[in-house]
Structures are given as C-alpha cells and as structure tokens.
KESEFI-738293 format. One record per residue (C-alpha): residue number from 0; x, y, z. Coordinates in nm, 2 decimals, decimal comma. Each point is the difference from the previous one (the first is absolute). Last residue first. Example, Ala and Ser with C-alpha at 12.3 -4.5 7.8 and 13.67 -1.06 7.14 Angstrom:
2
+-------+--------+--------+--------+
: fimar :     c1 :     c2 :     c3 :
+-------+--------+--------+--------+
:     1 :   1,37 :  -0,11 :   0,71 :
:     0 :  -0,14 :  -0,34 :   0,07 :
+-------+--------+--------+--------+
//
This chain:
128
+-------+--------+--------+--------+
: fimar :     c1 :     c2 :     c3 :
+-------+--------+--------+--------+
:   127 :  -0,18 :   2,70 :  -0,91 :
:   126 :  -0,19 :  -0,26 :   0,21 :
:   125 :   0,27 :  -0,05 :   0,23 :
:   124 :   0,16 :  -0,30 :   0,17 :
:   123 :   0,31 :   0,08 :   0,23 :
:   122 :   0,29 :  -0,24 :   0,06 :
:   121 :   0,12 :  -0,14 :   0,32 :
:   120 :   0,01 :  -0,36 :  -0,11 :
:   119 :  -0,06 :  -0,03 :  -0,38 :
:   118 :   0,30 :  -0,22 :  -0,07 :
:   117 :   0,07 :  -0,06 :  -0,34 :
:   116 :   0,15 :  -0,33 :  -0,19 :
:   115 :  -0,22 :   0,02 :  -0,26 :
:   114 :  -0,12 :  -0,39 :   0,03 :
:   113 :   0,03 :  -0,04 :   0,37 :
:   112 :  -0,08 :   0,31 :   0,12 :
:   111 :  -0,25 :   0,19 :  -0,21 :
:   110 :  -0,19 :  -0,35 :  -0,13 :
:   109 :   0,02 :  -0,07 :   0,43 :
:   108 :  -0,19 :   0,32 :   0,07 :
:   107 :  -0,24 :  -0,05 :  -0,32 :
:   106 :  -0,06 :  -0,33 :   0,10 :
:   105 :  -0,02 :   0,09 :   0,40 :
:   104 :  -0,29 :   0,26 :  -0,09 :
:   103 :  -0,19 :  -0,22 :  -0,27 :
:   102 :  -0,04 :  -0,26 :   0,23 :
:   101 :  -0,29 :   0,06 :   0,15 :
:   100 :  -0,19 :  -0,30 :   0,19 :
:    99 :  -0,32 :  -0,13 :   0,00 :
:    98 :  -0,16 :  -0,36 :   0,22 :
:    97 :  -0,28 :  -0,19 :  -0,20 :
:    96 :  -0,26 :  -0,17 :   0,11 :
:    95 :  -0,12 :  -0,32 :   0,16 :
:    94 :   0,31 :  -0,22 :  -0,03 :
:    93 :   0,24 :   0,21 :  -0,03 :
:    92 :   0,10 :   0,16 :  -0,37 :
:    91 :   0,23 :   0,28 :  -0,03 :
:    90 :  -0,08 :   0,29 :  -0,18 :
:    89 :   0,26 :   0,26 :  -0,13 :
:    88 :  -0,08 :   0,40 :  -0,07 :
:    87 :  -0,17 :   0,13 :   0,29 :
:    86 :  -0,05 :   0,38 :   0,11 :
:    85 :   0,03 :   0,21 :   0,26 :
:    84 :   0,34 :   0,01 :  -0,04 :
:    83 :   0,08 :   0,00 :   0,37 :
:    82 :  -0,25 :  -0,27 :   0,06 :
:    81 :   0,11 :  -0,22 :  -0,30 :
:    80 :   0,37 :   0,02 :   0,19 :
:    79 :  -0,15 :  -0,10 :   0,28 :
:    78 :  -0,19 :  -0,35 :  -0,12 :
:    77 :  -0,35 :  -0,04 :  -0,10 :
:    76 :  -0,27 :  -0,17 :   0,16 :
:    75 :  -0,31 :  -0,19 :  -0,13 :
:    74 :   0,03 :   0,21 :  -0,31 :
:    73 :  -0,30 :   0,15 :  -0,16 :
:    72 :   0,11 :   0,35 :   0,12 :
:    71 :   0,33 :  -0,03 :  -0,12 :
:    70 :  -0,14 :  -0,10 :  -0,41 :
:    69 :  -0,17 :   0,35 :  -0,01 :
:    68 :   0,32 :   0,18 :   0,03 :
:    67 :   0,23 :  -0,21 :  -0,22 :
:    66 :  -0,33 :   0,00 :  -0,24 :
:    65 :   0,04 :   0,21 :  -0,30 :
:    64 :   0,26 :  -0,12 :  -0,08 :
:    63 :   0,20 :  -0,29 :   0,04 :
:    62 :   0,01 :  -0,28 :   0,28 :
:    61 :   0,18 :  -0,29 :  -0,01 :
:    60 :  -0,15 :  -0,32 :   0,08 :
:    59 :   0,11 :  -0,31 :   0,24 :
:    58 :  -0,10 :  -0,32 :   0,06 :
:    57 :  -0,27 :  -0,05 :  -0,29 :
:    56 :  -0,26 :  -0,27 :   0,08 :
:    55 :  -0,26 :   0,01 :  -0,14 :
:    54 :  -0,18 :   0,06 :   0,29 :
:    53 :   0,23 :   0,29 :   0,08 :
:    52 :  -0,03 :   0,19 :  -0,38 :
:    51 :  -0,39 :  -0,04 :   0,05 :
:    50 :   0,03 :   0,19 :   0,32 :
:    49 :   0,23 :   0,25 :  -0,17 :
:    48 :  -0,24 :   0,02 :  -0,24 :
:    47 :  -0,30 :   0,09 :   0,21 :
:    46 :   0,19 :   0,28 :   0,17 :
:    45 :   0,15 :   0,16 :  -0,31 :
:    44 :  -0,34 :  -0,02 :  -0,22 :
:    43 :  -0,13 :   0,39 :   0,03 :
:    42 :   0,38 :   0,09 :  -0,07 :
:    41 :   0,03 :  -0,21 :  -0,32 :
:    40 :   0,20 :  -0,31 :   0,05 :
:    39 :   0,25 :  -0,07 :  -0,33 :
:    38 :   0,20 :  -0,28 :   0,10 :
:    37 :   0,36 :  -0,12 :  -0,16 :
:    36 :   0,07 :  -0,29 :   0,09 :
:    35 :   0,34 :  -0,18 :   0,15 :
:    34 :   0,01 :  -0,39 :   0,00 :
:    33 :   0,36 :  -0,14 :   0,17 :
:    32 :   0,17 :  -0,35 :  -0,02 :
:    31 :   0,28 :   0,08 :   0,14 :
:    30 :   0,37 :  -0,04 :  -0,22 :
:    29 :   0,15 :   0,32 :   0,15 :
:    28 :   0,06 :   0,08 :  -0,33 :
:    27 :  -0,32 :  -0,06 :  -0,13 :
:    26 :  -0,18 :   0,13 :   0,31 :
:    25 :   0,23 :   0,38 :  -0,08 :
:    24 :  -0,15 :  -0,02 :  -0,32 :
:    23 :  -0,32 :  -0,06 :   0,05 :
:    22 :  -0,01 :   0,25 :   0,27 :
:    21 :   0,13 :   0,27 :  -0,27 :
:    20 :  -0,30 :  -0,07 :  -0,28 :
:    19 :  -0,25 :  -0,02 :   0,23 :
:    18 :   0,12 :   0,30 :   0,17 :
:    17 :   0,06 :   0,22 :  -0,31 :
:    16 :  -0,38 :   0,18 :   0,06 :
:    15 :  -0,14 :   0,17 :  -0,26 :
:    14 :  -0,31 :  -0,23 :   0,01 :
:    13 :  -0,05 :   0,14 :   0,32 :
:    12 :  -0,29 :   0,24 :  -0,05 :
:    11 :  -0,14 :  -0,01 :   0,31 :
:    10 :   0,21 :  -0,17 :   0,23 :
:     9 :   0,12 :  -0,37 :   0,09 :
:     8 :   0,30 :  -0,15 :  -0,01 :
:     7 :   0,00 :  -0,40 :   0,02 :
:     6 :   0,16 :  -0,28 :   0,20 :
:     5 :  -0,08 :  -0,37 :  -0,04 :
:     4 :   0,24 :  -0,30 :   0,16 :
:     3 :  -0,01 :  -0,25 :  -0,32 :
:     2 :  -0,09 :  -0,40 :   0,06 :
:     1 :  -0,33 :   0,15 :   0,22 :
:     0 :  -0,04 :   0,02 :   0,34 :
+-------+--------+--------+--------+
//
C-alpha cells in the first residue's frame, strides 16, 4: 500500500464534485494521510475503470452519476440497504473486487435527525 490510503469519486461529469475538497479536509484534521480523486469514467468505460481503480490500488470509491445503477451489477456482492435502493453509491475494496453499499438513505435520515433535530417516524412522503 502506498504512504497515502487513496479514495476517489467517480461519475461522469464529476469535476463539480466538493468531495475532494471536503475529504481533504476532514484527513487534515484527523491528521491521516488521505488521497481523494476526482474520476471522470464514461459509462462505456465503468467496468474497465473500476478494475483499473482496484489494481491501483484505491480502497474505496464513491459513486456519482450516472452509474449508482450500473456500478451494483459489477459488484462482487452488495450489501442490503444497496438492494433496497437498487442502486450503489460507495465501493469498498476486497481483495478481488469491490463490495457496494448506499448510504445516501441513512445520511439523509441521520442529516434530518441529528443535525435538524426532526424525527421523520410516522410521517407521510408525497409527491405533491
């Protein structure tokens, strides 16, 4: 492994994306030694990128647009909560794939919460 532990988002565009910027932050002062990238993987390239992403080796990738659905079927498994979803948005490495997971439903839930202070239980979604 090398001196940094590498991470990256990837998605298509991604250039947009803050996540370099805020996991740099957060590794600063945390004091880890931490590389996050920024990777722009068009669709057609998604599975032969993630396999170059594992060789290099990355150990964990965020997923963006437009491939949280494409990115669960090139997973070696992925977890529950990425089943219910139906779609991936965070890679972890192991050591002959990767293994998805969604987080984005348990961050927004604990973002509601824990930083708002609101408890969704027993309320009613509409698409009004």
């Amino acid at each position: 492994m090398s001196e940094l532990d590498r991470y990256a988002v990837i998605g298509h565009p991604v250039a947009h994306s803050k996540s370099p910027f805020i996991h740099a932050a957060f590794a600063r002062q945390t004091g880890q030694k931490l590389g996050y990238d920024a990777v722009e993987v068009l669709p057609e390239l998604l599975a032969e990128v993630l396999a170059q992403l594992h060789a290099e080796p990355y150990l964990g990738l965020n997923v963006t647009l437009p491939h949280k659905l494409a990115v669960t079927a090139l997973c070696e498994s992925v977890s529950e909560r990425a089943q219910l979803a139906g779609a991936v948005n965070t890679l972890v490495r192991t050591a002959s794939g990767w293994t998805g997971d969604n987080t984005d439903g348990v961050g927004f839930i604990r973002d509601l919460t824990v930083n708002l202070g609101y408890n969704p239980a027993g309320q009613i979604v509409s698409r009004s």
